[in-house]
N, C-alpha and C positions, 0 to 999 in steps of 0.2 A: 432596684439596682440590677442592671442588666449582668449575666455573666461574660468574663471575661473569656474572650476566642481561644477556643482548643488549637494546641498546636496538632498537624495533621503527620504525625511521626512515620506512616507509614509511605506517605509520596515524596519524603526527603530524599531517598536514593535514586527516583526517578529525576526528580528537579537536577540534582548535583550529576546522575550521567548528561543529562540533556543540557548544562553548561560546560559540562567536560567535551561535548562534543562541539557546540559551540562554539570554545578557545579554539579545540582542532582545526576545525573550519575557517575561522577568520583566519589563523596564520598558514594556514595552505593559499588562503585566498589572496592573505599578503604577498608572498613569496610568487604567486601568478601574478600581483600587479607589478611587483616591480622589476620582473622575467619578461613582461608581456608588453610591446609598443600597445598606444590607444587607438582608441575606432578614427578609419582613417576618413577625415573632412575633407571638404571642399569637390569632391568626387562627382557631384553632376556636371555631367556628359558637356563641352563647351568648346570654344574654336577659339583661338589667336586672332585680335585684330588688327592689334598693335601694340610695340613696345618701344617707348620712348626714353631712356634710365628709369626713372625710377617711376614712370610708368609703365600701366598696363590693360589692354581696353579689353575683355571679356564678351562673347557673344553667347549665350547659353542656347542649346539646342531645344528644339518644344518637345514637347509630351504632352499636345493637346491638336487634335484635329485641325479646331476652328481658333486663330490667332486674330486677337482684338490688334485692328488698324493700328493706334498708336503705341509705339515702341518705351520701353523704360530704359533710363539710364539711374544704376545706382552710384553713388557717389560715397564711395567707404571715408573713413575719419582716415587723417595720414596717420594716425600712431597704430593704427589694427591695420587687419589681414582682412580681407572679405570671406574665411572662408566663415567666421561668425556668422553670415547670412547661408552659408551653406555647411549647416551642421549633417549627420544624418540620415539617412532615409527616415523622412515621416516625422523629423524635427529641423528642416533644410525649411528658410521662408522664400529661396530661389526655389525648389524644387513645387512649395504651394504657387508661386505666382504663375508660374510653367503651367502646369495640371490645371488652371484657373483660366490659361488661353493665352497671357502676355509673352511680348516677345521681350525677352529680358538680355540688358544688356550691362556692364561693370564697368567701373572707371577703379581699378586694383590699385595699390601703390607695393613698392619695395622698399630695401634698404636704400636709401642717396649713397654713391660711392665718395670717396674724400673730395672728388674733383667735382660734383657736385652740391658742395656746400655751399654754392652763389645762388643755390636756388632760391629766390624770394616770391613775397605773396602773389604777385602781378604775374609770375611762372604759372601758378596755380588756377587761379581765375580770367586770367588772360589768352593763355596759352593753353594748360592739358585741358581743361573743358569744354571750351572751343572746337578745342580738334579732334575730342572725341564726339561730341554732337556732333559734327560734320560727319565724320565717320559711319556713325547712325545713323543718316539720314541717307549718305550712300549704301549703307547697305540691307537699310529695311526697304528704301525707296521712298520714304514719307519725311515729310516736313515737319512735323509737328513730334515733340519729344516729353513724353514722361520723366521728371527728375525729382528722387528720391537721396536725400541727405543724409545722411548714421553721424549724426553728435557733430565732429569740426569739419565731414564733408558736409553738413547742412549748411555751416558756416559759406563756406568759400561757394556750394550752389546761390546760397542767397546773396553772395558778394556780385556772382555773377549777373545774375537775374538780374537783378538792381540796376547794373551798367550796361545791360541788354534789354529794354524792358519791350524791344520788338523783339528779339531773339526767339529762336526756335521754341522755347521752351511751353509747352501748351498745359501744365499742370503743375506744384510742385510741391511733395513731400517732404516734411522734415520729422527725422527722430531725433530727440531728447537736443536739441540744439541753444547753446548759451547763446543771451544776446546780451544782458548788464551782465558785464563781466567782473564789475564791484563785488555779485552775490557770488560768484566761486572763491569762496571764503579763507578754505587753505591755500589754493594758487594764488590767491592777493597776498597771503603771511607768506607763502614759500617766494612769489617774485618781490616783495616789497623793494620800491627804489632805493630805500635808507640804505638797502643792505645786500641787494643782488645786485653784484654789477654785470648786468647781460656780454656787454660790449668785452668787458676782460673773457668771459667764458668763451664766448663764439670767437673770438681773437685765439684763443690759447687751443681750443681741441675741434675748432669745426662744425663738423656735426653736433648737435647735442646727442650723445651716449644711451641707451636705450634703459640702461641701469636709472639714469636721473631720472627719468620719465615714469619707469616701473615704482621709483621708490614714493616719489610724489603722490601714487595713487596710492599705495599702499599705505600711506601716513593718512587718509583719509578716512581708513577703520583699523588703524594700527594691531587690532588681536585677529584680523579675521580670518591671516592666514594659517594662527595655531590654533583660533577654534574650526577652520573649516576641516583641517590636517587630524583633529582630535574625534567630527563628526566621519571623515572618512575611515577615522579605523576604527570604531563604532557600527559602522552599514558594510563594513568590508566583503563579508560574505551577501549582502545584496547585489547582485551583477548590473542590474538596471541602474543604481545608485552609483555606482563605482565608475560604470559607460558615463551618464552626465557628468561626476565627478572631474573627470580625467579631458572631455570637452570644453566645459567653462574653464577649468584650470591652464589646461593649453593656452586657452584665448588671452587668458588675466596675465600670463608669465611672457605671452609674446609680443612682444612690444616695440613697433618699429622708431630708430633716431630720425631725428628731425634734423632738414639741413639747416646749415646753421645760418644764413642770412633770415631764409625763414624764421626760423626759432624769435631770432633778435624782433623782426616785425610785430610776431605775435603779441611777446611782452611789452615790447614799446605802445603800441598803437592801440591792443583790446586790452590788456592788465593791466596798464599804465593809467592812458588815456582815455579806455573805455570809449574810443570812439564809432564803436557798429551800435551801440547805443545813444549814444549825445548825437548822431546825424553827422558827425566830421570826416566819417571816414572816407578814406580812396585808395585807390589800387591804381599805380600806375600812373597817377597825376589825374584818374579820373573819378568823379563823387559816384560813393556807395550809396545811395539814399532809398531805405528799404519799402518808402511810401514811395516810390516809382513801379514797386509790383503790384502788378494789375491780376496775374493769371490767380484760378484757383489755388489755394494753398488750403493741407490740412498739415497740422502740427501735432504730434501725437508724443507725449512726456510720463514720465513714470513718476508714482506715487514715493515713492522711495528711494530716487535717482540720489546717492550720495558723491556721483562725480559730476553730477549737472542738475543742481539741486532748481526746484522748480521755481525758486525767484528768479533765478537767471536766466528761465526760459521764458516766463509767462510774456514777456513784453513783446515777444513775437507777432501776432494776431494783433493785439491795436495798434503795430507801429507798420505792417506791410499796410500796401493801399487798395488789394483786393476787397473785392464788394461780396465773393463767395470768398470764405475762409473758415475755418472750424479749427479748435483746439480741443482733443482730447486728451483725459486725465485717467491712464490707466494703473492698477495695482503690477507692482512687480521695481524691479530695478534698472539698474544702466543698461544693462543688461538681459537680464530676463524680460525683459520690456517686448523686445522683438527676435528672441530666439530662445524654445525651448518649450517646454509643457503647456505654463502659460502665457506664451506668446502666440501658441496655437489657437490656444480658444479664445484669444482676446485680440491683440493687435491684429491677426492678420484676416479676420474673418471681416473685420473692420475696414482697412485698408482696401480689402475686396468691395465692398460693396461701395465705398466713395467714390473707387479707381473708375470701379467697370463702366460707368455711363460719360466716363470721364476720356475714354481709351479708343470711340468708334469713331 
């Protein structure tokens, strides 16, 4: 029978200063986070192309010598900020595509003002995409356009595509983008017909409210904002922990309203109808039909996407009608997917190497 472990009575006052200092520390650290604004995003260097209401066209300036011929356009989700893609110095995936030689360009969105809450789907896929690809093609001077999609701008680039399958468009990128919108499981229980009625909503406030939209997501891992709040004061005294911390948090809490004709479209036609899956869909009186794209497509989804869970997306690759096409299955979240630590070593080392022969 083994003896039972001596207590070590003489390193106990050492232990108990080294957590007395500890507590110190964390609540000085506190008192600096919540004295102190966060690391400020979005900050590489960029020029004004255009501003349409609640658009916004983005040129980012190079940081590489030799710039690959074909230009990118990214196409943020309407509910986020693009500055997600530009966290940082040295966790910015604008700042890696720069450094890497593209000439990178943003399709941004803002808040819809109340007068325009007429803004519907056909606004989006018709109009701003349009005329920011023209845009880009006047101001790199090439024809041919890289398009990169973040979640529901994947959406409405593939709406476009679709209706354009001669269009500028010479490659085209998707993250984490729903196509059966049956599998987004709680936006099916949250818009359920029985019981949402869209039509009274968008009738009565407009816009849909930035609050309904933050709270939706948040009902998707309903503890994570009092365990994430619990592991933050936890790491408080870690400063590198506390910088991430206070980035993804910004991003999760900022949350752009959707106009409301839009809004109505969304739920009626993909929640409803599920029609960018069943092949019904249109924009504008004209058929979406995603087996009219021809151009390259890589699709790139996260293991762990709890707001674009992978049955919703997988249908992408067999239903476009490109003959080069790739789906990759990477570890991380909605999120970490394509910004942050490991966004670094995975998505976009990736992305580099598909883009670049993809780009002259």
């Amino acid at each position: 029978m083994s003896a039972a472990p001596t207590l070590d009575l003489a390193s106990i006052p050492d232990r108990i200063q080294s957590e007395v200092q500890r507590a110190i520390l964390r609540s000085v650290k506190g008192v600096e986070y919540f004295a102190s604004s966060g690391p400020a995003l979005g900050s590489t260097p960029k020029d004004i192309l255009s501003i349409r209401g609640t658009m916004r066209l983005y040129h980012y300036r190079p940081l590489a010598d030799e710039i690959y011929r074909v230009p990118i356009l990214i196409v943020m989700a309407t509910t986020n900020r693009g500055y997600i893609m530009d966290m940082v110095p040295g966790q910015s995936f604008i700042e890696f595509l720069l450094k890497r030689g593209y000439d990178v360009y943003m399709l941004d969105w803002t808040a819809p003002k109340p007068e325009e809450q007429s803004l519907r789907m056909e606004d989006y896929v018709l109009d701003f995409i349009p005329h920011c690809l023209r845009l880009v093609q006047e101001d790199s001077g090439e024809q041919d356009v890289n398009v990169i999609g973040y979640c529901f701008g994947g959406v409405l680039s593939l709406l476009y595509a679709s209706i354009h399958p001669d269009g500028p468009v010479r490659s085209l990128i998707c993250f984490t983008t729903p196509i059966d919108f049956r599998e987004m499981t709680l936006f099916q229980n949250f818009s359920d017909r029985r019981y949402f009625d869209v039509d009274r909503l968008v009738d009565a406030v407009g816009n849909v409210p930035p609050e309904m939209i933050l709270s939706s997501f948040e009902m998707l891992r309903p503890a994570s904002r009092a365990i994430t709040q619990i592991q933050l004061w936890d790491n408080i005294w870690n400063d590198e922990y506390v910088k991430s911390y206070r980035m993804f948090d910004r991003w999760a809490t900022d949350t752009l309203p959707l106009a409301g004709e839009y809004f109505r479209g969304i739920t009626k036609d993909l929640m409803w109808d599920n029609k960018l899956f069943n092949g019904t869909m249109s924009v504008g009186g004209r058929g979406a039909d995603l087996a009219k794209i021809k151009v390259p497509l890589l699709h790139a989804v996260a293991e762990h996407d709890h707001i674009v869970p992978y049955e919703a997306a997988r249908h992408l690759i067999p239903m476009v009608g490109s003959s080069d096409k790739e789906e990759v299955i990477l570890k991380g979240g909605h999120v970490s997917l394509v910004a942050g630590a490991n966004a670094v070593k995975r998505l976009w080392p990736k992305l580099d190497s598909w883009l670049c022969g993809r780009s002259t």
